[in-house]
C-alpha positions as a LaTeX table, in Angstrom:
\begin{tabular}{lrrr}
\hline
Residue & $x$ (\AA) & $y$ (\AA) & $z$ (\AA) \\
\hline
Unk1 & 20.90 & 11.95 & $-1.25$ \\
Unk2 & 20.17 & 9.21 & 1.17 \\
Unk3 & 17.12 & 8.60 & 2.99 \\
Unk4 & 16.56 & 6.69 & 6.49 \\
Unk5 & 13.05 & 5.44 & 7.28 \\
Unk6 & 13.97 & 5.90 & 11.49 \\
Unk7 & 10.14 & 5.03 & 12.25 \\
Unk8 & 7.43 & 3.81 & 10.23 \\
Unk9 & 4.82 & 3.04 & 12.90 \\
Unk10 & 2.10 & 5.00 & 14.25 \\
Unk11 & 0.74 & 5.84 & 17.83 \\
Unk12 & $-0.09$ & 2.44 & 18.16 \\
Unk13 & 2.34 & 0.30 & 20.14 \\
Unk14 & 4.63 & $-1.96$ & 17.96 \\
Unk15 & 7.06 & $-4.00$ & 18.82 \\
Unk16 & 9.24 & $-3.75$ & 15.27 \\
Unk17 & 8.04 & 0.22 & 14.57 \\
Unk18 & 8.89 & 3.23 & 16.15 \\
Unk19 & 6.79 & 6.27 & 15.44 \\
Unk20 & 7.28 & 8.57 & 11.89 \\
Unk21 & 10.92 & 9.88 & 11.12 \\
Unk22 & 13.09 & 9.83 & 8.64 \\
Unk23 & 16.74 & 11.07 & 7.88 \\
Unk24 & 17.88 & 12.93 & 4.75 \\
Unk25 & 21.72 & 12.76 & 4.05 \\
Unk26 & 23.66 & 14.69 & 1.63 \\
Unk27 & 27.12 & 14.75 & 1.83 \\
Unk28 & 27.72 & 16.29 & 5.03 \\
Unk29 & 23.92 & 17.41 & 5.69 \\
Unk30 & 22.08 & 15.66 & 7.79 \\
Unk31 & 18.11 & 16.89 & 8.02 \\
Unk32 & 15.22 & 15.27 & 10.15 \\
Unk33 & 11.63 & 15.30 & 8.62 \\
Unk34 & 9.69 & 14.69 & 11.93 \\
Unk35 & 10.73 & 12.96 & 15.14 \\
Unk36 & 8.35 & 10.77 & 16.79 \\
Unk37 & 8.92 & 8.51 & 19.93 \\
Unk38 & 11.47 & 5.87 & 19.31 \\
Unk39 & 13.37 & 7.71 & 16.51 \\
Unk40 & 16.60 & 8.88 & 18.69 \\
Unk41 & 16.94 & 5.18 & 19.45 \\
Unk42 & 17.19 & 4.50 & 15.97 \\
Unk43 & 19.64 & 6.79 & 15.23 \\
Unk44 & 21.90 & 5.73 & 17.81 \\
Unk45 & 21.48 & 2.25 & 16.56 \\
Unk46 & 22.64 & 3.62 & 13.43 \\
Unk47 & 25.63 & 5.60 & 15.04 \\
Unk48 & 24.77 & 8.84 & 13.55 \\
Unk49 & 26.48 & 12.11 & 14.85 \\
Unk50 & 23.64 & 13.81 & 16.28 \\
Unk51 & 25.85 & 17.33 & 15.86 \\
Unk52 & 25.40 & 16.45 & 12.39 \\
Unk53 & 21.27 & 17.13 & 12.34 \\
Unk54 & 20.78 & 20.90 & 11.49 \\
Unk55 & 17.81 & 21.07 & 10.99 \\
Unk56 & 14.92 & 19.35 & 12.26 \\
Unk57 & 11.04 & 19.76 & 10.36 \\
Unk58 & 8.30 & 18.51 & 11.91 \\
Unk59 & 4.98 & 17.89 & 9.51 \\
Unk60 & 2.27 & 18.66 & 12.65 \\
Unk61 & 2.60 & 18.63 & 16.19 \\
Unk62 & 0.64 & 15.31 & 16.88 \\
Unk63 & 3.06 & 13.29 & 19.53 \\
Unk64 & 3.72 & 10.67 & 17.26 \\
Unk65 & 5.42 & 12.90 & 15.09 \\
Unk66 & 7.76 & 15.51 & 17.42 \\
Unk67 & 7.71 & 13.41 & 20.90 \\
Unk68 & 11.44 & 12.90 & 20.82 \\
Unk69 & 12.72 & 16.69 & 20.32 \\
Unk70 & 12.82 & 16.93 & 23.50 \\
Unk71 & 15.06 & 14.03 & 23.71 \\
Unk72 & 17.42 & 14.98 & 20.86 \\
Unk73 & 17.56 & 18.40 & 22.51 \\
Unk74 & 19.05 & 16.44 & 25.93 \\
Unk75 & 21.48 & 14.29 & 23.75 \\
Unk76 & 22.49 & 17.55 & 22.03 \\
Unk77 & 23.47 & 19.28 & 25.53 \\
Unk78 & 25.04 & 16.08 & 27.00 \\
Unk79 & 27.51 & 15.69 & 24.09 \\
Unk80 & 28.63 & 19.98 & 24.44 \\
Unk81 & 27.21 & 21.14 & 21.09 \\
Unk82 & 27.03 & 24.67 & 21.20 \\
Unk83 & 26.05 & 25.21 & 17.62 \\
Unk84 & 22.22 & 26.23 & 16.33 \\
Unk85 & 19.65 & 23.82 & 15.72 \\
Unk86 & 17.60 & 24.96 & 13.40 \\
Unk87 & 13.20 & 23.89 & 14.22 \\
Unk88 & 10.90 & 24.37 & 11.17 \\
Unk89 & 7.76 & 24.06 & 11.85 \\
Unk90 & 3.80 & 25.45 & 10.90 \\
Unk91 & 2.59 & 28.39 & 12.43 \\
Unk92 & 2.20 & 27.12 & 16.15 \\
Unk93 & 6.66 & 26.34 & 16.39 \\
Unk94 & 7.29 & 29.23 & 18.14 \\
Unk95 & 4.76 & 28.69 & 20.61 \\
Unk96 & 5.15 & 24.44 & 21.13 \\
Unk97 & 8.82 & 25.69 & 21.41 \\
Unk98 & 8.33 & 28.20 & 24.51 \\
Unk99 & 6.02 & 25.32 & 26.17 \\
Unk100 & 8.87 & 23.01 & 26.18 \\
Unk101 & 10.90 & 25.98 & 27.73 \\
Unk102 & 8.44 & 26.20 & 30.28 \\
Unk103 & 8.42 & 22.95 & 31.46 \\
Unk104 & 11.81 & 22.35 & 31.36 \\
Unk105 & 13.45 & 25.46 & 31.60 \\
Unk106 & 17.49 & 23.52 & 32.09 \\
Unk107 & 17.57 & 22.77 & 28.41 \\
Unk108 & 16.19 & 26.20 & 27.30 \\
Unk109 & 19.76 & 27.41 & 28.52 \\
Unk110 & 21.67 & 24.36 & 27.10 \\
Unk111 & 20.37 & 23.96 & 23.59 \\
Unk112 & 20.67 & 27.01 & 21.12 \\
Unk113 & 17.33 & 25.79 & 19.07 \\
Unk114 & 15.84 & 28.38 & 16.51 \\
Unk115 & 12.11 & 28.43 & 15.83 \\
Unk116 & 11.33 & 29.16 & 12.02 \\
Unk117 & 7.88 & 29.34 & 10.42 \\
Unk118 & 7.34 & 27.07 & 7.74 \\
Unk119 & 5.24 & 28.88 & 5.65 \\
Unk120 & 2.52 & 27.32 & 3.12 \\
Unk121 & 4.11 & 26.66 & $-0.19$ \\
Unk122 & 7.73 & 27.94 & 1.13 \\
Unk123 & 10.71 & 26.57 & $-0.45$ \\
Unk124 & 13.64 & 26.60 & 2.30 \\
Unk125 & 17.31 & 26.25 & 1.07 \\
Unk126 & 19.92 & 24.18 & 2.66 \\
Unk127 & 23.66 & 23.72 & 1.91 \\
Unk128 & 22.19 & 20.81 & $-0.51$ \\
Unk129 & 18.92 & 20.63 & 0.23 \\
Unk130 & 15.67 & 22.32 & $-0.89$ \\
Unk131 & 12.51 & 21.57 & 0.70 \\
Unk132 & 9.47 & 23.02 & $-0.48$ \\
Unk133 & 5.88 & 21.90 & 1.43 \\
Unk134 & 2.03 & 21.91 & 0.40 \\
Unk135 & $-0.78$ & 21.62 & 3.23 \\
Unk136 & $-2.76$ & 18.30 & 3.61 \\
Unk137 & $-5.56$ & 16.97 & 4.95 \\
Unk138 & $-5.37$ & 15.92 & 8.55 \\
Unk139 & $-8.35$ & 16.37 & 10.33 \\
Unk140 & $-8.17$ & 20.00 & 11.74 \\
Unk141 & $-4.26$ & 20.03 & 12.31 \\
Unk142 & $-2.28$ & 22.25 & 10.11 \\
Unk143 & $-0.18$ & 19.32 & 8.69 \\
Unk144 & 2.47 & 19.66 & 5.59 \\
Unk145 & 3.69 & 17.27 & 3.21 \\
Unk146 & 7.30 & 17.74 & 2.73 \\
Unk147 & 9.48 & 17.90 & $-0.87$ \\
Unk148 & 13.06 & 17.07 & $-0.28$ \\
Unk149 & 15.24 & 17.65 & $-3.69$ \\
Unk150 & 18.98 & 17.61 & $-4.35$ \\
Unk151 & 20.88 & 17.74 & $-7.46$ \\
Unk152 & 17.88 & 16.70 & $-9.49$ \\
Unk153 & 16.67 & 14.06 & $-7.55$ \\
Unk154 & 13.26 & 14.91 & $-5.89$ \\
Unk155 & 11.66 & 12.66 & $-2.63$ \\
Unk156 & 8.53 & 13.55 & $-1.04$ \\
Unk157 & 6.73 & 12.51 & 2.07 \\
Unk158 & 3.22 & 12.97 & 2.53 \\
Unk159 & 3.17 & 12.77 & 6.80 \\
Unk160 & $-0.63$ & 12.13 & 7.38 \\
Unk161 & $-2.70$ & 12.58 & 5.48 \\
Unk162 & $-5.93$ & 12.23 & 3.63 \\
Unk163 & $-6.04$ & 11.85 & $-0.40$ \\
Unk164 & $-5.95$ & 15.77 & $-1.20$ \\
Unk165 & $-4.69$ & 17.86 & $-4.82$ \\
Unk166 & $-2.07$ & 20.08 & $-3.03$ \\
Unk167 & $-0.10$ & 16.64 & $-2.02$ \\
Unk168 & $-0.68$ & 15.05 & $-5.50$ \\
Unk169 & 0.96 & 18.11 & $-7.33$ \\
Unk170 & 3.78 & 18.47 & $-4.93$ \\
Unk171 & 4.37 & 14.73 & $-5.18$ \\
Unk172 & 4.23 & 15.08 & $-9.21$ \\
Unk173 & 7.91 & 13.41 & $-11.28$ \\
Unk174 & 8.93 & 12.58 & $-7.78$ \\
Unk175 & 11.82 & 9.72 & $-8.02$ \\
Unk176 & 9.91 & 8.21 & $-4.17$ \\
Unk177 & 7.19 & 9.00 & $-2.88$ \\
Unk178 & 6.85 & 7.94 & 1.07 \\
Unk179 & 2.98 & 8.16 & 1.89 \\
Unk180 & 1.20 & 7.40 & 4.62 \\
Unk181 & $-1.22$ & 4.05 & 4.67 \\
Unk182 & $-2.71$ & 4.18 & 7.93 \\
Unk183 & $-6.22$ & 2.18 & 7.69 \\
Unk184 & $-7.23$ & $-0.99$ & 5.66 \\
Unk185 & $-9.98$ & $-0.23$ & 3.29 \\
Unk186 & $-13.60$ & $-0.10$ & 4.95 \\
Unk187 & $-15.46$ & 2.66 & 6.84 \\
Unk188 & $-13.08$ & 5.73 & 8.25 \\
Unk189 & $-13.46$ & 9.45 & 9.47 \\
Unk190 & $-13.46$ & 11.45 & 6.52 \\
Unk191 & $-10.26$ & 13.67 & 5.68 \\
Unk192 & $-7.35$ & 12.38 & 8.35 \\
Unk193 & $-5.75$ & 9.69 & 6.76 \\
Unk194 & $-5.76$ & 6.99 & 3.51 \\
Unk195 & $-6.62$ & 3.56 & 2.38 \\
Unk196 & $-4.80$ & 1.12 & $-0.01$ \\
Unk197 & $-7.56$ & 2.34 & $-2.43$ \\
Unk198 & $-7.64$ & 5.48 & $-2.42$ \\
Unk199 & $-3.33$ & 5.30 & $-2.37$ \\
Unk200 & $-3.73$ & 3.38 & $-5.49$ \\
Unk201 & $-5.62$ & 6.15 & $-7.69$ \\
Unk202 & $-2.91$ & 8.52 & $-5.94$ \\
Unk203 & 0.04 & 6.67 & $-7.77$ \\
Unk204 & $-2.37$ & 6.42 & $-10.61$ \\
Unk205 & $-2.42$ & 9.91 & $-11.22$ \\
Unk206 & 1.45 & 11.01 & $-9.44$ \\
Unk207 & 3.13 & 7.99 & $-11.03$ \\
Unk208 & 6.24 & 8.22 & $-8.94$ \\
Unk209 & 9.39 & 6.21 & $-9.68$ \\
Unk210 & 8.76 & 3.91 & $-6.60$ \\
Unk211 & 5.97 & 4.32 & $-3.65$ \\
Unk212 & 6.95 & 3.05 & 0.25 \\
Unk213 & 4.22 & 3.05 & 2.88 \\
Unk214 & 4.83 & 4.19 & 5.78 \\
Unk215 & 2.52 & 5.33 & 9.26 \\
Unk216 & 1.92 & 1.71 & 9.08 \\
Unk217 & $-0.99$ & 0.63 & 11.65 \\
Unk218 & $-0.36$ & $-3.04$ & 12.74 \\
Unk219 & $-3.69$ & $-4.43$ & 11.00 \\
Unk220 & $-1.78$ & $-2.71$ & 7.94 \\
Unk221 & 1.11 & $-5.02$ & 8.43 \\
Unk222 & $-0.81$ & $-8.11$ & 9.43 \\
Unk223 & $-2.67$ & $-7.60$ & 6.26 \\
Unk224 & 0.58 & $-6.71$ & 3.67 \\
Unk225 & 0.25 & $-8.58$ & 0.62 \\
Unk226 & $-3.49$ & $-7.81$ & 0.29 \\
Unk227 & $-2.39$ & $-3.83$ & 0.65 \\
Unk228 & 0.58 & $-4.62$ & $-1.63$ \\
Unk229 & $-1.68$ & $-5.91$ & $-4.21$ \\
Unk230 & $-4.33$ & $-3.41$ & $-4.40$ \\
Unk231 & $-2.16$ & $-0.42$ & $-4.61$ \\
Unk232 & $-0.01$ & $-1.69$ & $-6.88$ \\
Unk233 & $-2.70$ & $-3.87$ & $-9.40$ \\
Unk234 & $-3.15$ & $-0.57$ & $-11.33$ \\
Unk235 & 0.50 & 0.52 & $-12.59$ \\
Unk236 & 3.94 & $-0.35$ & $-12.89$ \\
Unk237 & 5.11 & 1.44 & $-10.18$ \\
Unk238 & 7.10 & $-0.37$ & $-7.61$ \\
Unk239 & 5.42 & $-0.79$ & $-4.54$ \\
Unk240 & 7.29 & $-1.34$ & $-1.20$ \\
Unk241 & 6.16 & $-1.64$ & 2.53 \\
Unk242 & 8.61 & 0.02 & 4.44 \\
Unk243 & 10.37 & $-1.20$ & 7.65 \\
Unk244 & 12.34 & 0.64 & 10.25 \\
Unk245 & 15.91 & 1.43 & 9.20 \\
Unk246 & 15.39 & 0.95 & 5.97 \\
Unk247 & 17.87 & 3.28 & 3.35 \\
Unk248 & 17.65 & 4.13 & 0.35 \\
Unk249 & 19.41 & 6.42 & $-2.01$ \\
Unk250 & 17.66 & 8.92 & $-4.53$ \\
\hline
\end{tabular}
């Protein structure tokens, strides 16, 4: 399978980073693990066929992680899809998804999209695709860390997080591992999100084939070899900071 970092930014404004997506290709599947401003952009730039995307998951509903359905839901109607989209999302889809209908009621009649509940610990199968989630630790948002595998080959994304045990099991023989590295080390609300430190004795224990950081905060990038360096001082795993666009294959 091949895997598009769209965004790898947060909600701060960033002139190189759009907010979190990514793209999972395989064959002639094309999935979307969350959808953040900025990430339809990047997919044009890439001159994917949006009727291609059929299915969309999105980790929690914070904006910088499902701003642009909306958006892809326009570009869908505009180009005379007619087919299903398939939404999977926690426990609150089905009612973010009638809120959208609400206040914009023209593409509730143009865009066959269909709400399903991603259930804790659910494994959903796709033509090529399995994805199986875990809950993290995001503050009080119901937030899941995502398990993509395909004829062997397993990738997992964290979304936001803080260091928790569900995401470190899920995340165990994974191939890449795409976590989240939103704050320098220092003095942080507890549970929302994770440090180059605490990242480090993550990989320490999941030992993934490679780790990329992504939800990159732009004190995060300023400071990159320092983060590089104490997340990967402890273990041989390759560590990469990720950049929008980016593709790899698993």
């Amino acid at each position: 399978m091949k895997v598009t970092l769209l965004g790898t930014g947060t909600s701060y404004p960033d002139p190189n980073r759009v907010q979190s997506g990514i793209l999972v290709e395989a064959d002639s599947e094309s999935i979307l693990l969350d959808i953040g401003s900025g990430t339809l952009h990047r997919l044009t730039q890439l001159g994917k066929d949006l009727d291609a995307i059929s299915s969309v998951f999105i980790s929690h509903f914070h904006i910088d992680h499902c701003s642009d359905f909306l958006t892809l839901c326009q570009s869908i109607w505009l180009s005379g899809t007619r087919r299903v989209l398939d939404l999977y999302g926690t426990s609150f889809v089905r009612e973010w998804l009638d809120s959208l209908h609400r206040a914009f009621p023209y593409l509730s009649e143009k865009v066959n999209v269909r709400p399903l509940v991603l259930h804790e610990n659910e494994t959903v199968q796709l033509e090529k695709l399995q994805i199986s989630n875990t809950t993290t630790v995001h503050g009080k948002t119901d937030t899941r860390a995502l398990r993509v595998e395909s004829e062997g080959k397993i990738f997992v994304y964290s979304s936001d997080t803080a260091p928790c045990r569900e995401l470190n099991v899920l995340a165990k023989k994974a191939d890449v591992l795409v976590h989240e590295c939103n704050w320098l080390d220092g003095e942080h609300p507890e549970g929302v999100h994770t440090t180059p430190s605490e990242l480090a004795r993550i990989v320490d224990e999941v030992a993934p084939g490679k780790l990329i950081l992504t939800h990159l905060s732009p004190e995060v990038v300023r400071n990159k070899e320092e983060v590089l360096g104490i997340i990967g001082s402890s273990h041989e795993t390759k560590v990469i900071m990720a950049e929008d666009l980016m593709s790899f294959e698993v």
